[in-house]
GUPAMAR-252457 format. One record per residue (C-alpha): x, y, z; residue in one letter. Coordinates in steps of 0.05 Angstrom, whole numbers, padded with zeros to 5 digits, always signed. Example, Ala and Ser with C-alpha at 12.3 -4.5 7.8 and 13.67 -1.06 7.14 Angstrom:
% residues 2
+00246-00090+00156A;+00273-00021+00143S;
% end
This chain:
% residues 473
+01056+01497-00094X;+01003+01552-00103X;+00968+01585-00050X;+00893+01607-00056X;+00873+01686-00056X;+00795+01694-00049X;+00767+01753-00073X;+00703+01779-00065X;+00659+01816-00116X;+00597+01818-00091X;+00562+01855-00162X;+00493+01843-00174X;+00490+01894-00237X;+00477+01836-00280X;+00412+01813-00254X;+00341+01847-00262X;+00301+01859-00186X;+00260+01803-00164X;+00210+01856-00144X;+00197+01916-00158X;+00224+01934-00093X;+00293+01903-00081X;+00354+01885-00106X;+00378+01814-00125X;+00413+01782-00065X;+00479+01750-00096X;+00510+01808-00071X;+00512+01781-00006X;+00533+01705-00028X;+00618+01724-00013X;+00593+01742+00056X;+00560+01680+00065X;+00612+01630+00039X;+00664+01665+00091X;+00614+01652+00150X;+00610+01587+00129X;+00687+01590+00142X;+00711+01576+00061X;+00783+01619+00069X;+00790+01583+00138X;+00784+01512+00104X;+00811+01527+00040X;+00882+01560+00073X;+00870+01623+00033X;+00892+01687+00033X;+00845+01739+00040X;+00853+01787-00024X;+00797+01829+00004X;+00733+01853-00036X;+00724+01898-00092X;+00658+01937-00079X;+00608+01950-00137X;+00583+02014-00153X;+00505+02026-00131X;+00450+01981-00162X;+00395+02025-00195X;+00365+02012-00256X;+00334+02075-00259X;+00292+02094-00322X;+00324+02033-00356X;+00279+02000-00408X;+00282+01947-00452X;+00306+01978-00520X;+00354+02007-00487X;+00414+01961-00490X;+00447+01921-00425X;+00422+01959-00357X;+00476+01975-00305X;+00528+01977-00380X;+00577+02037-00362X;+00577+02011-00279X;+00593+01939-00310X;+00637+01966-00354X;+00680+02009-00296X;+00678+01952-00247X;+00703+01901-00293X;+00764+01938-00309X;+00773+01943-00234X;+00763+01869-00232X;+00813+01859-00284X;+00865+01902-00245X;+00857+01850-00174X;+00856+01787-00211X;+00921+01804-00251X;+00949+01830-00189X;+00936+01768-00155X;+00963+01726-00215X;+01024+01770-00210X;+01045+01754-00142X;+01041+01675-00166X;+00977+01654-00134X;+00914+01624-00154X;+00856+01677-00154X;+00787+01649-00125X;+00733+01704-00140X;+00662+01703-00104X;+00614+01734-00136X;+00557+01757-00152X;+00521+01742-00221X;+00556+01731-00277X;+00571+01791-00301X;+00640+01787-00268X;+00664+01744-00326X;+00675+01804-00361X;+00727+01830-00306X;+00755+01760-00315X;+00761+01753-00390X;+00794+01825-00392X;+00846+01798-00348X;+00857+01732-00378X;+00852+01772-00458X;+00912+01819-00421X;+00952+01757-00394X;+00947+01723-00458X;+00976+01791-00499X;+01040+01792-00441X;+01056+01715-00460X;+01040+01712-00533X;+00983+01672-00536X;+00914+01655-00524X;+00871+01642-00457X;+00818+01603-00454X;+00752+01591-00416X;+00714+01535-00391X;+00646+01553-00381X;+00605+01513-00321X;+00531+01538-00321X;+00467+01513-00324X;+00446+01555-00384X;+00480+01596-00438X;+00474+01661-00421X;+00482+01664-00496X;+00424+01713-00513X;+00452+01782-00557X;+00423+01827-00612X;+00442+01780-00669X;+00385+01713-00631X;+00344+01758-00589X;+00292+01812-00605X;+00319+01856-00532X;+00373+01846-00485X;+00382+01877-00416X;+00405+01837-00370X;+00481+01829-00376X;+00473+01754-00324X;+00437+01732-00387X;+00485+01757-00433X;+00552+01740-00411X;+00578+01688-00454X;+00555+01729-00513X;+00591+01787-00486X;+00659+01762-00478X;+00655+01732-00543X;+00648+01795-00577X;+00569+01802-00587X;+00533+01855-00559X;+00551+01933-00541X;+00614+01955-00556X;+00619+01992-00484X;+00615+01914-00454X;+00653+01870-00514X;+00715+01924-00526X;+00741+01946-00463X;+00801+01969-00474X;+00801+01954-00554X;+00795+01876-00539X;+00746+01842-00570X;+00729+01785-00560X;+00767+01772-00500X;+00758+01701-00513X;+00751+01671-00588X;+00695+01621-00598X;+00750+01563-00614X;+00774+01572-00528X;+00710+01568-00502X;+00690+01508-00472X;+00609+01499-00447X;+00589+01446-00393X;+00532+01430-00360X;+00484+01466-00395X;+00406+01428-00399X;+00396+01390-00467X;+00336+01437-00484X;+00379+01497-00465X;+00347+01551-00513X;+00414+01567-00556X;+00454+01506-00561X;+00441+01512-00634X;+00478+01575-00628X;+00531+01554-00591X;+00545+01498-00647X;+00533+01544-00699X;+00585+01587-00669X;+00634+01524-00658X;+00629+01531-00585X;+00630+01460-00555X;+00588+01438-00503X;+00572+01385-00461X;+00503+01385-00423X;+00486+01351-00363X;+00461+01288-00400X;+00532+01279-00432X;+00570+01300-00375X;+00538+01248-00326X;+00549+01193-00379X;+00626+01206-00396X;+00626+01223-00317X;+00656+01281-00283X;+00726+01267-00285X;+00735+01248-00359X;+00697+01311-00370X;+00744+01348-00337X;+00800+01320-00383X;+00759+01330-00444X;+00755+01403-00431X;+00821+01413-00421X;+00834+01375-00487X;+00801+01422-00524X;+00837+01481-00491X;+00912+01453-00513X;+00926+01505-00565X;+00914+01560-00504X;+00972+01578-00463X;+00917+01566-00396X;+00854+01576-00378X;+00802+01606-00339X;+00737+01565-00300X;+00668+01607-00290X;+00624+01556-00246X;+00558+01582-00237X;+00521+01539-00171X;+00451+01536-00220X;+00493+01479-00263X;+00475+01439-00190X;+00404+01410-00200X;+00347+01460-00160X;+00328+01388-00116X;+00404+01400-00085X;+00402+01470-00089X;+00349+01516-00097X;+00381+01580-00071X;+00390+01604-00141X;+00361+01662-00178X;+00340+01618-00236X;+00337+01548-00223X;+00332+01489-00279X;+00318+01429-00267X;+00359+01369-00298X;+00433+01386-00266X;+00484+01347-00232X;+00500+01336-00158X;+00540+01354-00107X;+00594+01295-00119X;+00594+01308-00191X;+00612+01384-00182X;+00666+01368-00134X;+00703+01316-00174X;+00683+01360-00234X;+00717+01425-00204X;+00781+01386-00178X;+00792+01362-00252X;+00800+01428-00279X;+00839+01471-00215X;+00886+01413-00209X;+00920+01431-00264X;+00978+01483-00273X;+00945+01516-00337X;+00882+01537-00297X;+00898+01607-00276X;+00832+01610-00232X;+00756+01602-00226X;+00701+01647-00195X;+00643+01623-00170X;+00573+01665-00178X;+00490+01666-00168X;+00483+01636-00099X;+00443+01676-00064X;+00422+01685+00004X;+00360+01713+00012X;+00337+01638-00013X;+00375+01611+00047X;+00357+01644+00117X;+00389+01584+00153X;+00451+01581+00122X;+00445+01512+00094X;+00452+01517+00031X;+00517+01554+00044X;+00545+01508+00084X;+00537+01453+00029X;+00565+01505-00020X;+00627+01514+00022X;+00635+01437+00036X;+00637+01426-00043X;+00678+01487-00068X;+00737+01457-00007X;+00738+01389-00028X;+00736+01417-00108X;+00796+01472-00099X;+00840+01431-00051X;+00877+01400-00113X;+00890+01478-00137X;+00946+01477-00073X;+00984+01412-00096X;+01004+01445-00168X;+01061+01474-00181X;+01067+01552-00205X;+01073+01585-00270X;+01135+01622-00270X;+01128+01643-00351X;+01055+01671-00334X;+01090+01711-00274X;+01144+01736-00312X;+01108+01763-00367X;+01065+01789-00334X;+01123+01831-00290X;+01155+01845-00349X;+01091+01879-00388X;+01085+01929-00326X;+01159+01942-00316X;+01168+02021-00328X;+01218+02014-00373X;+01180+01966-00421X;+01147+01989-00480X;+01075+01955-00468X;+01055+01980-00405X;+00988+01976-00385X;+00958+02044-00373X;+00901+02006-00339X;+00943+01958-00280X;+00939+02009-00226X;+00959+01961-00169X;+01032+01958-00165X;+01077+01891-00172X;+01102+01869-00107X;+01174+01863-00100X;+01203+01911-00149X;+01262+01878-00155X;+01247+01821-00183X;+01208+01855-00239X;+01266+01842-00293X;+01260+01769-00281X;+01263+01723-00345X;+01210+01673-00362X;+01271+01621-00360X;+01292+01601-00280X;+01366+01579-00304X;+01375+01639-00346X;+01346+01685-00294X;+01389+01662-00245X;+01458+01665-00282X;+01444+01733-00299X;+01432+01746-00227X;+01491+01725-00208X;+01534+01750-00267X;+01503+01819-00257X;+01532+01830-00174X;+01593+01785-00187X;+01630+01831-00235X;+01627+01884-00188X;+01668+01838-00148X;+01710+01816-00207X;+01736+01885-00212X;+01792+01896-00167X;+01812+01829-00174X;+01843+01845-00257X;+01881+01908-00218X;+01911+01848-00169X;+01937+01810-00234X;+01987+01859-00258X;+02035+01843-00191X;+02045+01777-00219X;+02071+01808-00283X;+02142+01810-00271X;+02147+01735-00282X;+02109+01735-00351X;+02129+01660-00369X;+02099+01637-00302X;+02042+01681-00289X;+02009+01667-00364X;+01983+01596-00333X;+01957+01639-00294X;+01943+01586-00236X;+01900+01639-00204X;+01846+01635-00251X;+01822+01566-00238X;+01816+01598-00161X;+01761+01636-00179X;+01724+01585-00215X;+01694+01548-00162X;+01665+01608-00121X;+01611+01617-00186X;+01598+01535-00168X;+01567+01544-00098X;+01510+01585-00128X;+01496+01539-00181X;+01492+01480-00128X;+01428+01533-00102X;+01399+01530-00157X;+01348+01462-00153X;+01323+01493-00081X;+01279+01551-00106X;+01231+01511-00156X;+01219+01572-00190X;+01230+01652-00198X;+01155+01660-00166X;+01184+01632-00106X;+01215+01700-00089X;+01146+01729-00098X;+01123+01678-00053X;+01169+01660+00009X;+01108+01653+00050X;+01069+01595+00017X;+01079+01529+00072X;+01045+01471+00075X;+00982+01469+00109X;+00986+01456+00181X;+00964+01396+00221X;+00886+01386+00223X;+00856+01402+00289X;+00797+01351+00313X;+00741+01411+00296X;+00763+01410+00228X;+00767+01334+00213X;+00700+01333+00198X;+00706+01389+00137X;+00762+01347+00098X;+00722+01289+00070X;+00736+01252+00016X;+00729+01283-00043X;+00658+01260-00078X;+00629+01237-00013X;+00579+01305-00006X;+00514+01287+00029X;+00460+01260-00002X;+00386+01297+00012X;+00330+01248+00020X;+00277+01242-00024X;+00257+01207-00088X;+00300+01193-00146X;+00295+01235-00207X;+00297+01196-00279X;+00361+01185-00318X;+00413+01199-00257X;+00457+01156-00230X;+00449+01122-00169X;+00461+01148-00100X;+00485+01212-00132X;+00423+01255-00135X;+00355+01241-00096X;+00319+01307-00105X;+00255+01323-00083X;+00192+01332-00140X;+00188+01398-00176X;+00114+01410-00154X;+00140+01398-00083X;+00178+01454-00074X;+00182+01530-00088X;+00211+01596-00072X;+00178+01668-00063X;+00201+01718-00120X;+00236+01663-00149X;+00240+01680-00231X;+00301+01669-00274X;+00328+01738-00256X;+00360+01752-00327X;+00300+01747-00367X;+00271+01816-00368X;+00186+01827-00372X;+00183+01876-00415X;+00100+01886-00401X;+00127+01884-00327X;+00164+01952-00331X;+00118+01991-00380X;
% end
């Protein structure tokens, strides 16, 4: 079983101001989702936050490539660094962001986990738009929120797309694109590129579930994958707190059922969650329906079993004494001794146990030689069956630890019994509250009642990665 680590990164690099005046408030959204009491209901560990470096765009203009680049490009090797240190102790890394620009820490960590088990990782992108936009469609770019699927496939500035030498960190053919609108302005890119997708208007048909399995379908050549959920795939009548909101998403239920699909499998090696923000929630509402989803969606992420090949290569790629060490995995593997430990769990084992026994073995050869007198009699040798059984005992051991990771991981228990406050937070999964209003064309029933688009609207609310040029001239 897999315990949750949340991690916060709280980086709002990626997004332009909503005013000339302030900064974009999805820095604050990790803060927000812990009032709300996420690690509490989730049985997390709390794998701390990862602070960005100061948001000023400074004389930045458009010409002038992604803003915030060389900060982006230092914090998502940090990035990289906690999620593969979380990965390493054999849990399941839940990252609050933020905008989006904290794929990139992701993908570098996934592109470096797929080099230490020889093979590919792959990404299943949950968004309501693109974020698509680069030099080869787009006459500017500068906002790296609008950018990020672009990026981490390889398009764009070299100081974003090759961190490291990697690039891409994910190849078009392991990208997977749901929820997206239907007039989302470069799904003829994405085909071009042979990106698949699924908008909204496919993904409600098929429903959330079999979408879940489709994506992981076209992911089976990858050794796992990786889930970036961005809250503005929800439609803005459920949840406006966004910084750019589009109408014609799905609901609550559909994101739930949506998100337990893909975590509640052992090849997903974790998801992060960005662009909820705050400032468009002063009573906390929002968040609490945020936290109430992400519980019931991550819950299945407990009840699946480790990845003790993923582990192990990854110990073995930062042992000392192996010849591909990262020079960028700063954060030391826990439990050094374990860091030899094979992919296999019978192998590693037998080793193990060959390795101290033979120390043992020793003195017992220099014993033999008293018996040698009798040379007819003592070949038999009816002492060596004698030692044959004390080897059996630890091979008996061997079905209780499930895996090597469980010597990473003594600590991971069940969760404990529910106390009466808390019954209320575990509801069925699917069975988020509806908001009342009037139905909006082509949804399903009972799923999604929003409220009219003329009815409602937010101060300083513009999609926050489109940059006006005119605006900063």
């Amino acid at each position: 079983m897999r315990r949750i680590a949340v991690l916060d990164a709280p980086s709002n690099l990626g997004l332009r101001p909503p005013t000339a005046t302030s900064v974009p408030g999805v820095a604050k959204a990790p803060g927000a989702l812990r009032d709300a009491g996420l690690l509490r209901r989730l049985d997390a560990r709390d794998a701390g936050c990862l602070t960005p470096p100061r948001y000023d765009p400074g004389d930045w203009r458009p010409g002038d490539g992604v803003a915030h680049a060389r900060e982006i490009g230092v914090y998502s090797r940090r990035l990289a660094d906690r999620i593969g240190a979380i990965i390493d102790q054999g849990e399941f890394p839940v990252v609050l962001g933020g905008d989006c620009s904290i794929v990139l820490g992701s993908a570098l960590a996934m592109n470096r986990l797929g080099e230490a088990v020889g093979g590919r990782v792959g990404l299943v992108f949950v968004d309501g738009h693109s974020d698509f936009r680069h030099p080869g469609n787009a006459s500017y770019v500068g906002a790296a929120a609008g950018e990020d699927l672009a990026l981490v496939t390889g398009r764009g500035q070299a100081n974003l797309t090759a961190l490291e030498g990697r690039r891409p960190y994910y190849r078009d053919i392991d990208v997977v694109v749901m929820g997206i609108r239907a007039q989302d302005e470069y799904r003829l890119d994405l085909q071009a590129a042979g990106i698949v997708t699924r908008p909204v208007p496919a993904l409600r048909a098929e429903g959330a579930a079999r979408s879940a399995q489709w994506a992981q379908e076209q992911l089976l050549d990858c050794a796992g994958y990786w889930v970036h959920l961005d809250v503005d795939v929800l439609d803005p009548a459920v949840l406006p707190a966004v910084d750019a909101p589009e109408p014609g998403g799905i609901a609550f239920p559909e994101l739930e059922i949506l998100l337990s699909g893909l975590v509640g499998s052992p090849h997903c090696l974790g998801v992060e969650i960005t662009v909820f923000d705050p400032d468009y929630d002063p009573d906390g509402v929002y968040a609490e329906e945020i936290t109430a989803a992400l519980v019931a969606g991550l819950q299945s992420a407990h009840a699946v079993d480790l990845r003790p090949d993923l582990v192990a290569a990854r110990a073995d790629l930062l042992a000392p004494e192996a010849p591909g060490v990262l020079a960028t995995a700063a954060v030391p593997v826990p439990d050094p001794p374990t860091v030899a430990m094979p992919r296999d769990p019978a192998p590693a084992r037998e080793e193990h146990e060959e390795s101290q026994p033979q120390a043992a073995w020793e003195p017992e050869p220099q014993a033999a030689p008293e018996p040698e007198p009798v040379d007819e009699t003592s070949e038999p040798a009816p002492e060596e069956p004698e030692p044959q059984p004390e080897p059996e005992p630890p091979a008996e051991e061997e079905p209780e630890p499930e895996s090597p990771v469980a010597l990473l991981e003594p600590s991971v228990e069940e969760p404990g019994p529910v106390s009466e406050e808390d019954e209320h937070e575990l509801r069925p999964l699917g069975s988020h509250p509806l908001l009342d209003s009037e139905p909006l064309p082509a949804t399903m029933p009972g799923m999604l009642r929003p409220r009219r688009t003329e009815d409602f609207s937010l101060p300083a609310q513009r999609p926050a990665f489109e940059i006006n040029p005119e605006a900063l001239t």
